[in-house]
C-alpha positions as CSV (number, residue, x, y, z in Angstrom):
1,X,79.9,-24.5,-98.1
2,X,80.0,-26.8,-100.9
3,X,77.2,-28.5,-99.8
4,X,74.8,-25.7,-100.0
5,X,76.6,-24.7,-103.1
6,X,75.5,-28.0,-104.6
7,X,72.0,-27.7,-103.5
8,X,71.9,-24.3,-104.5
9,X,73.3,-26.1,-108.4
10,X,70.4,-28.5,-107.8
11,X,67.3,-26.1,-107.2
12,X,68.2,-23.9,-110.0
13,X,69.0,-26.9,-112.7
14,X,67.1,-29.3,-111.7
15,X,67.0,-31.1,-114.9
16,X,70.6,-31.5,-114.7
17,X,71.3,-33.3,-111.5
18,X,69.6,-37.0,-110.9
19,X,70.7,-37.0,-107.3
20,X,72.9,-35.4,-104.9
21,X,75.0,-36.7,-101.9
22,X,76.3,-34.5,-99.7
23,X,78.8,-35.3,-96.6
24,X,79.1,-32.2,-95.3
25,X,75.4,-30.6,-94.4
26,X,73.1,-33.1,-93.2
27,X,70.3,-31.3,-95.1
28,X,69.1,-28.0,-96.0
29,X,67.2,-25.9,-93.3
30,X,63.3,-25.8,-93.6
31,X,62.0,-22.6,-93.6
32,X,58.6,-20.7,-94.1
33,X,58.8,-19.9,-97.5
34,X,57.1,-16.3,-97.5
35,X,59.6,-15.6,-94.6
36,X,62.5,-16.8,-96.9
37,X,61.3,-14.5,-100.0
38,X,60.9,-11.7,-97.2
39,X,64.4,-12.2,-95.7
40,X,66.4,-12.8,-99.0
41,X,66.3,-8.9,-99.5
42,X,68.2,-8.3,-96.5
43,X,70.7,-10.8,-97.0
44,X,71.7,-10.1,-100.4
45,X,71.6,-6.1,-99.0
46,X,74.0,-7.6,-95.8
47,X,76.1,-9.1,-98.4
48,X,76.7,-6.3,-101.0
49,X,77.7,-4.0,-97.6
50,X,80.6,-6.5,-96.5
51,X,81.7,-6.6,-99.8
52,X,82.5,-2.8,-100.1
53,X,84.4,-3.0,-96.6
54,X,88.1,-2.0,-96.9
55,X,90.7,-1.6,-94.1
56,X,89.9,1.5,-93.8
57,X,86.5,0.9,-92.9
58,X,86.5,-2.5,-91.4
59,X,84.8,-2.7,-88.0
60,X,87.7,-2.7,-85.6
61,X,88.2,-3.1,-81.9
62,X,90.8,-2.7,-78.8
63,X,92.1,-5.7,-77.8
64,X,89.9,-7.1,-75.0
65,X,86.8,-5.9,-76.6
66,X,87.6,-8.2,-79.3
67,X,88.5,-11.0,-77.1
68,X,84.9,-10.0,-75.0
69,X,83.4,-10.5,-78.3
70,X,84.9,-13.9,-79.2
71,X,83.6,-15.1,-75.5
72,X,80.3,-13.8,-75.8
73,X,80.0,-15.8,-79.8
74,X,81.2,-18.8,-78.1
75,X,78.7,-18.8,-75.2
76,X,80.4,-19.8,-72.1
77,X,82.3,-22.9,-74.0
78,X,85.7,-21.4,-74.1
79,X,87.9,-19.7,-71.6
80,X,89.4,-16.0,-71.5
81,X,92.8,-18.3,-73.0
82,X,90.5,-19.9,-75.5
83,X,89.8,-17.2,-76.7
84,X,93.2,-15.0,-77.0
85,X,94.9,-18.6,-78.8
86,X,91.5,-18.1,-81.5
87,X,92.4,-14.5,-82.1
88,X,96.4,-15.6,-82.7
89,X,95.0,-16.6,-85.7
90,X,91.8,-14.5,-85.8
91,X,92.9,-10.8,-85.7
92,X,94.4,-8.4,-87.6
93,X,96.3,-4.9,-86.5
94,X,94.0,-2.2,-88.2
95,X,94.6,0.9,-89.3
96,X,93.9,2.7,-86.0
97,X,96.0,2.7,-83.5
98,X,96.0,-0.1,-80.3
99,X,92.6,-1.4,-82.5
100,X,92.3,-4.9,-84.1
101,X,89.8,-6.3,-86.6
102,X,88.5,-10.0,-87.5
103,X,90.8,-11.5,-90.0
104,X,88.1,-13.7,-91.4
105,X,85.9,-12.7,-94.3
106,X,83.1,-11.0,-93.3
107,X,80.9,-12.0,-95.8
108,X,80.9,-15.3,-93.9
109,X,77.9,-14.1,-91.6
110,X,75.6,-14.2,-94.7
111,X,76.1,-17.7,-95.7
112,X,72.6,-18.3,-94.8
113,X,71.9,-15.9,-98.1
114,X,72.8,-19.3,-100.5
115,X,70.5,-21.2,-98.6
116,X,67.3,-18.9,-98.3
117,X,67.9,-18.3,-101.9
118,X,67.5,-22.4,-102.2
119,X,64.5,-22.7,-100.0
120,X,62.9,-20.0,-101.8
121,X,63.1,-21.1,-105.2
122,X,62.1,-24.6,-104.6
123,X,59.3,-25.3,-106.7
């Protein structure tokens, strides 16, 4: 993420920055910009709702629904094994009984926010 933090630096100082280099994005998406400025809205509203999640709230899950879940994300590449050594690391006992929750942070899914917010203040 520190590339698109860095673009993100970039687009909103430009006069500050004489050129960037960045090894871990190849570039920034293009997008449409009136479909950026439309989506933005929902991202920052996505975002905002994962950071009032507690464990009391989280979205949680019996066992193999999570790991039906985890398959599913992954498409067909990994195995029904594949999936229970990700969740090793990956899951968390919730609150409810025999139910699990994703141990990552779940603001992760709107990462795309930082970039739609670059695209759509590009001048």
């Amino acid at each position: 993420m520190g590339g698109a933090i860095s673009f993100l630096y970039a687009a909103s100082y430009p006069d500050e920055v004489d050129f960037l280099i960045s090894l871990d994005i190849a570039s920034p998406s293009v997008k449409d910009v009136k479909k950026t400025a439309a989506t933005t809205g929902e991202y920052i509203d996505r975002f905002l709702k994962y950071e009032l999640l507690t464990l009391d709230n989280v979205p949680s899950y019996e066992y193999g629904e999570m790991l039906d879940i985890v398959e599913k994300a992954y498409d067909g590449s990994i195995t029904r094994e594949g999936a229970e050594i990700l969740m090793k690391r990956g899951m968390q006992p919730a609150h409810k009984r025999d139910k699990y929750y994703f141990s990552r942070d779940p603001r992760l899914k709107v990462k795309n926010l930082i970039m739609q917010y670059v695209l759509s203040n590009k001048s």
